[in-house]
C-alpha positions in Angstrom: -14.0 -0.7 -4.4 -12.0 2.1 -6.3 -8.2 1.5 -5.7 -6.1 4.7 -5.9 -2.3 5.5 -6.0 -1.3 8.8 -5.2 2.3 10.4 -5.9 1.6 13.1 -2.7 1.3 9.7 -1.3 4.8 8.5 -1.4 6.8 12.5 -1.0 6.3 13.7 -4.8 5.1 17.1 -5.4 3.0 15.8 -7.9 -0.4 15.8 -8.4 -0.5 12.5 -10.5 -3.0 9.8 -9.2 -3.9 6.5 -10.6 -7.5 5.2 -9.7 -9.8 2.0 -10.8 -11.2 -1.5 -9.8 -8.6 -3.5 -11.4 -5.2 -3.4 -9.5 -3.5 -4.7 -12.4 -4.7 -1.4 -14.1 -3.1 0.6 -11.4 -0.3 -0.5 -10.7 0.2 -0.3 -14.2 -0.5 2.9 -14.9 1.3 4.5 -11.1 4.4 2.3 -12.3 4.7 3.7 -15.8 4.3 7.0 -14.3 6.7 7.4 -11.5 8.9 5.3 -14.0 8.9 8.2 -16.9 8.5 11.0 -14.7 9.9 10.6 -11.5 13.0 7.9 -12.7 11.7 5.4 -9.7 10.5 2.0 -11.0 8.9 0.0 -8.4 8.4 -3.5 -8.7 4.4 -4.9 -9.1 4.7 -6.5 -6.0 6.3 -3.3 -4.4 3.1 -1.5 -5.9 0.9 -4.2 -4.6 2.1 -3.7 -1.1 1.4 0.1 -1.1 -2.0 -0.7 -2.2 -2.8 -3.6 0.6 -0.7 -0.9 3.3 -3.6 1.7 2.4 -6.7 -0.6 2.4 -7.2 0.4 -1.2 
């Protein structure tokens, strides 16, 4: 199953998405994002959530 994070998911105009089988991987690579570009750091476990919420 292919997990994705969107930032149009969560009210960025931004076309950035981070997608994979490995959660770890994405929530890695979302959180670095909005992090860097967007000056939001979620937690892993915040990040976790928003991928259980969405049913991957």
């Amino acid at each position: 199953m292919t997990l994705r994070l969107s930032c149009k998911d969560y009210g960025f105009e931004c076309d950035f998405e981070s997608k994979g089988d490995n959660a770890s991987t994405v929530i890695e690579e979302f959180g670095k994002h909005t992090d860097e570009v967007h000056g939001i750091e979620y937690s892993k476990e915040a990040l976790m959530q928003f991928i259980m919420r969405k049913g991957g």
